[in-house]
C-alpha positions as a Python dict, from the first residue, in 0.01 Angstrom:
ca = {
    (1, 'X'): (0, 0, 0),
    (2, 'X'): (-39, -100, -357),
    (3, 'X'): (90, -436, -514),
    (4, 'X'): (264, -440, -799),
    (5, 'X'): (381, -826, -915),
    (6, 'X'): (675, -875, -1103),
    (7, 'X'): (794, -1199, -1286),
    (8, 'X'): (1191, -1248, -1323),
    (9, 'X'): (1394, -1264, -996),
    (10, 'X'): (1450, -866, -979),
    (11, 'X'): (1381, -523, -1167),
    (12, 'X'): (1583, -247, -1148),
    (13, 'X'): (1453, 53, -943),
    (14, 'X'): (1471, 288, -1195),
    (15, 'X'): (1289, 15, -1425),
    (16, 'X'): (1039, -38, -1127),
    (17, 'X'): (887, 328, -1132),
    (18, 'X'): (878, 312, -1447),
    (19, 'X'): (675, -33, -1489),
    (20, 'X'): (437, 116, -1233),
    (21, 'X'): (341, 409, -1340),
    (22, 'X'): (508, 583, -1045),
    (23, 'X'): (655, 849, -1296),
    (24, 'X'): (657, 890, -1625),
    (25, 'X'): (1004, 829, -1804),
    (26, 'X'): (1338, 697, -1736),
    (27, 'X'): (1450, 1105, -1725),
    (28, 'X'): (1232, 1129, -1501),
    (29, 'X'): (1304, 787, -1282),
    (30, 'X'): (1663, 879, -1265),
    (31, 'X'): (1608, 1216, -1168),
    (32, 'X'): (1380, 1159, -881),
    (33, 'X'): (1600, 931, -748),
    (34, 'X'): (1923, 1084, -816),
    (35, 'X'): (1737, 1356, -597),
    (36, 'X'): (1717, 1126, -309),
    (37, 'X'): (1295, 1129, -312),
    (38, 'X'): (1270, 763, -333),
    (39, 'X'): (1334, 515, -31),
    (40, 'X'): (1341, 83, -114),
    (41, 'X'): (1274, -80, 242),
    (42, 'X'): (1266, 288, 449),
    (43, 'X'): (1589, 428, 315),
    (44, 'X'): (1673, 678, 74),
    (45, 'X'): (1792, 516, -212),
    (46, 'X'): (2002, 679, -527),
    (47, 'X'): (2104, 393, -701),
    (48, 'X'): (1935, 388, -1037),
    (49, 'X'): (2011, -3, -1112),
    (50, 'X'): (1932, -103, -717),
    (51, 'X'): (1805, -447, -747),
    (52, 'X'): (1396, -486, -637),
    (53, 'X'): (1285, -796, -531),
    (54, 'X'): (986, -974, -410),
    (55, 'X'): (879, -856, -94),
    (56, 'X'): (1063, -577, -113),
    (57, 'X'): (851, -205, -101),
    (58, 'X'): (927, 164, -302),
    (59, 'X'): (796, 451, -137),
    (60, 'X'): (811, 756, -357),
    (61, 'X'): (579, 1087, -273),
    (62, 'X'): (365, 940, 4),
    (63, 'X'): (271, 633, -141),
    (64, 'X'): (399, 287, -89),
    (65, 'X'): (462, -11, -336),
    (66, 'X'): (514, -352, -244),
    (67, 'X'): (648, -618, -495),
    (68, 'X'): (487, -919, -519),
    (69, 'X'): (534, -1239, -748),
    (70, 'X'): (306, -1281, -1065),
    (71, 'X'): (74, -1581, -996),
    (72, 'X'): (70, -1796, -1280),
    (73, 'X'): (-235, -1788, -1533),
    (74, 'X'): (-365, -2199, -1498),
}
């Protein structure tokens, strides 16, 4: 399961597989998910402006995500 950290209080999914490289456009985001191919905490989810937190994990074509919170640079 990868890690991908994050650093407001949410990003939007289609945002999310964006940000991580998961696919390569927002065309693209909103099609795969549209398409019912992506599930947020094991279920199939087709909203494009679903709300991903911390802890929460994006599975899209056999791989998992799971967000975490940036640590702070001291």
């Amino acid at each position: 399961m990868e890690k991908i950290s994050i650093n407001t209080e949410y990003i939007k999914l289609d945002q999310f597989l964006k940000y991580a490289n998961i696919v390569e456009s927002g065309g693209v985001a909103k099609i795969v998910i549209q398409d019912g191919l992506v599930k947020v905490n094991g279920e199939v989810c087709t909203q494009r402006g679903k709300k991903i937190r911390v802890n929460d994990t994006v599975e899209f074509e056999n791989s998992k995500f799971i967000v975490i919170e940036e640590e702070s640079v001291k």
